[in-house]
N, C-alpha and C positions, 0 to 999 in steps of 0.2 A: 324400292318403292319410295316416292318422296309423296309429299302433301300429308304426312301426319297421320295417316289411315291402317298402320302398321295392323297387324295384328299378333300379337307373338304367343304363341302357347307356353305355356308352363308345366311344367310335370305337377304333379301333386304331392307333395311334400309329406313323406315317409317319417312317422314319427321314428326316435330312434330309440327301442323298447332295446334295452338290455336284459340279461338275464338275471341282473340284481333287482330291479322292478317287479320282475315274474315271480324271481321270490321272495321280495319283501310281502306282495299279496299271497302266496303260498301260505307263509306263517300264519300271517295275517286269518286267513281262514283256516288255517289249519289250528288256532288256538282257539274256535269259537266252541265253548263248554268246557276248553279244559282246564278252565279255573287260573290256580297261579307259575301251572306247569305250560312252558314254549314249547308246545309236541316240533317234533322235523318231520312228521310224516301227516297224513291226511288221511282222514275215512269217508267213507261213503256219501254221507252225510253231509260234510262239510262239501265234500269237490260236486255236490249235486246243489247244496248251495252258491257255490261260488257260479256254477254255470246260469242259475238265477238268476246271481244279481249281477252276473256279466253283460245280461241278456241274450245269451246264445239258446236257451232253451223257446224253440218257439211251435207253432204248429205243426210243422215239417221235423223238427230236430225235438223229441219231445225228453221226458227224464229218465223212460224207459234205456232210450240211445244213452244216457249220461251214464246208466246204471251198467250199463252193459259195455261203454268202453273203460270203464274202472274194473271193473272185470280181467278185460282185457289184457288191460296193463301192470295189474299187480301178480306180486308171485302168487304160486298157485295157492298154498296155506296161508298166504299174508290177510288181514283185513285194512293194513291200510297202504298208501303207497307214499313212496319217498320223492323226494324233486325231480328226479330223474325220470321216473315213472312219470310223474305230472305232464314233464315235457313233450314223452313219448302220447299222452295224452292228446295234449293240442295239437299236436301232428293228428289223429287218429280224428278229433273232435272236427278240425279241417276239410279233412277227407268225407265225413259223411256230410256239412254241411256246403260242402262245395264252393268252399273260399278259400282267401289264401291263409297261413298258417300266419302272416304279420300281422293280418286282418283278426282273429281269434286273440293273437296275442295283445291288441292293441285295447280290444273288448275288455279282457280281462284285467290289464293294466288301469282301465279306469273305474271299475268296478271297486268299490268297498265293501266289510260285509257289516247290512243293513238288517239290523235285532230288532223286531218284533214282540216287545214284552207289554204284558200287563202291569199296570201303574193300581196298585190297590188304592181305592177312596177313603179320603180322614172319616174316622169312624170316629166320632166324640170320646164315649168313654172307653177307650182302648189308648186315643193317642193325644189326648188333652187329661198333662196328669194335674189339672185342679180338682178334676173331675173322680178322681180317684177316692175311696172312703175304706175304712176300716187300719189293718196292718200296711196294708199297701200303700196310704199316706202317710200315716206313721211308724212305718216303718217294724218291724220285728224282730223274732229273735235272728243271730248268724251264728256262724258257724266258729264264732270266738266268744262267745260269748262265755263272762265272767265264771258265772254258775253250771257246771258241765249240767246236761238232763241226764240221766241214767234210769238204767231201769229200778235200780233201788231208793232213789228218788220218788220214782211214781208207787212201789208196793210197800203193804207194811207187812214186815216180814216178823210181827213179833207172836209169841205164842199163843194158841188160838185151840179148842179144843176139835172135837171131829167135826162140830157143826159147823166149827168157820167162828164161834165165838171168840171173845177175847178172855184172856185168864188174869 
């Protein structure tokens, strides 16, 4: 064709999702709660999140379906599932949602997982310590202190007849 009027198609350009991607976000969500421990596996919980914030749970494909191919894919006494299991996952997560399995992975790939916390309000006298009065500003006894307390300290143990008099 001459005169400029070309028109040429393009494929659409396939991200290239490895599988160190899929589980870098694996962990990623698989350490949401678990404090300062990196779990390698995933619970329920978490892989029903990550399908949230994939955005693959939608009116058609709802959490019940997420709940149930976790199910699926973990061993039978297991509660939670390993990378592998994940994988078998998005294969299955694919299939009911009738896309391609690059497509699901590409979802997840750009998903983070997004915490929903409460931020408590400054409370004056809790977290402004001018505000503070008594031992609490000036401080108390601890637990080095010079003088031990003891209990012989507090009683007097000197002779005293039946009534509790002193002799």
């Amino acid at each position: 064709l001459q005169g400029g009027n070309r028109k040429t198609t393009q494929q659409p350009q396939r991200l290239n999702i490895t599988m160190a991607d899929l589980k870098d976000v694996f962990l990623a969500f698989a350490a949401i709660g678990a404090g300062a421990t990196k779990p390698a596996d995933m619970d329920s919980k978490n892989f029903l999140k990550l399908c949230k914030d994939a955005k693959l749970v939608d009116s058609k494909f709802l959490s019940t379906h997420v709940d149930l191919i976790f199910t699926q894919v973990k061993a039978k006494t297991a509660r939670r599932i390993n990378f592998a299991e994940f994988e078998s996952a998005v294969q299955k997560i694919a299939a009911q949602k009738g896309i391609s399995k690059e497509d699901v992975e590409a979802k997840i790939k750009a998903a983070s997982p997004n915490i929903n916390a409460t931020q408590a309000e400054f409370v004056k006298f809790h977290d402004d310590k001018n505000t503070y009065t008594g031992v609490y500003a000036k401080g108390g006894p601890t637990n080095v202190d010079k003088d031990k307390i003891t209990l012989s300290s507090h009683l007097d143990r000197s002779p005293a007849d039946k009534r509790g008099v002193k002799i």
